[in-house]
C-alpha positions in Angstrom: 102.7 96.3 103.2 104.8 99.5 104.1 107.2 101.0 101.6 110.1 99.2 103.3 108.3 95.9 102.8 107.6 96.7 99.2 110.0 94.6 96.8 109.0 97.7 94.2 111.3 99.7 96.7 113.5 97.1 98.2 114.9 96.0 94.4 115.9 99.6 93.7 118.2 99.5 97.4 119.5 96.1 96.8 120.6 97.1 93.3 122.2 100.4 94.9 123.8 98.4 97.6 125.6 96.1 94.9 126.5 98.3 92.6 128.2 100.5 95.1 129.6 98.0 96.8 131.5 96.7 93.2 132.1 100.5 92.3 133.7 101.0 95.9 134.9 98.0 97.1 135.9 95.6 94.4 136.9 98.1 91.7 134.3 97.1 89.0 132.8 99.7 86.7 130.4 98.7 84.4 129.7 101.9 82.1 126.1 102.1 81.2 125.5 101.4 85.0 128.5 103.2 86.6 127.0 106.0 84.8 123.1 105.6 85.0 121.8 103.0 87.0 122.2 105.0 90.6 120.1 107.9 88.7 117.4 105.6 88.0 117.3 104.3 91.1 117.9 107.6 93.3 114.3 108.9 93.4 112.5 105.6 93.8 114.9 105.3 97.1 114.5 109.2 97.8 111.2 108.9 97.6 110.6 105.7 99.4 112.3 106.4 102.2 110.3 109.7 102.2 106.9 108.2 101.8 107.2 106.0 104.7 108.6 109.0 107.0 105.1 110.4 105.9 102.7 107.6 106.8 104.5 107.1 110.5 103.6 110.7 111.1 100.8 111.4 108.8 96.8 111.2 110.0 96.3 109.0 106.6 98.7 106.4 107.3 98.9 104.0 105.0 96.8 105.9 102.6 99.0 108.7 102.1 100.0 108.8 98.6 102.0 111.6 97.3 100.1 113.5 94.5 101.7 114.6 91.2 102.9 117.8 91.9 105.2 116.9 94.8 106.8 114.2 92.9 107.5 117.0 90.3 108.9 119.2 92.7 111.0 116.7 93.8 112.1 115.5 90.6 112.8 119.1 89.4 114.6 119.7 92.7 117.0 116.9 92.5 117.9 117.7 88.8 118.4 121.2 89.8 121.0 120.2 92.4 122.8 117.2 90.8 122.7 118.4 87.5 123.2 122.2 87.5 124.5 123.5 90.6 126.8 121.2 92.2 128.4 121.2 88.5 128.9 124.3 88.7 130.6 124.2 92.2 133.3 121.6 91.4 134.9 119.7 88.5 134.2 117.0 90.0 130.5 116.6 89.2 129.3 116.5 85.5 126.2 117.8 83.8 124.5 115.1 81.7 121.0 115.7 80.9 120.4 111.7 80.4 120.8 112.1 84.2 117.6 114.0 84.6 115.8 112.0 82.4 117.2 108.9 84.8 115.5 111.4 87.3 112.2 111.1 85.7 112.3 107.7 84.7 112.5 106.7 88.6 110.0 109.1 89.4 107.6 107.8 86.9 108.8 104.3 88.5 108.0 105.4 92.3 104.5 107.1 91.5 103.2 103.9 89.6 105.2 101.3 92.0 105.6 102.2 95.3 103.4 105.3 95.8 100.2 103.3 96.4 97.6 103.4 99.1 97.5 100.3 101.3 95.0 98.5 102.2 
């Protein structure tokens, strides 16, 4: 099964696509997710979408897995951006550390979800 096969991947983009399309489109804002849910599920879509880039071009196919220290790297790297410096660019983006740990908590998702070898 390929990452865009993988309901582990494709229930983190479904839940995206609906809660941006009642954000954007029909003017609903449910706090707790308005605020959190697209943090949780950015790196498991990040990373997804990233992972299968990898196994079209990479020698291991399928059986490319990401080890721990990339999906570290890209964890720090997305809190980094979202949660320090584009704050500090404009007003309109906020700091919130529960953010990062949003970060992690999809990370942690992706590496023990998605992030498998296939057969």
């Amino acid at each position: 099964m390929t990452v865009l096969k993988n309901p582990y991947f494709l229930i983190p983009v479904l839940l995206f696509t609906i809660n941006q399309y009642l954000e954007k489109v029909s003017g609903i804002f449910i706090q707790w997710v308005h605020a959190y849910l697209d943090d949780m599920l950015a790196m498991p879509v990040i990373l997804g979408i990233t992972l299968q880039v990898f196994r079209w071009i990479h020698p291991q196919k399928n059986q490319f897995v990401f080890k721990k220290t990339p999906l570290l790297v890209a964890w720090i790297y997305v809190s980094v951006v979202f949660e320090w410096y584009l704050p500090s660019t404009a007003d309109y983006y906020i700091r919130d550390l529960w953010d990062v740990v949003c970060y992690a908590l999809g990370t942690l998702f992706f590496h023990f979800k998605i992030n498998l070898p296939i057969d």
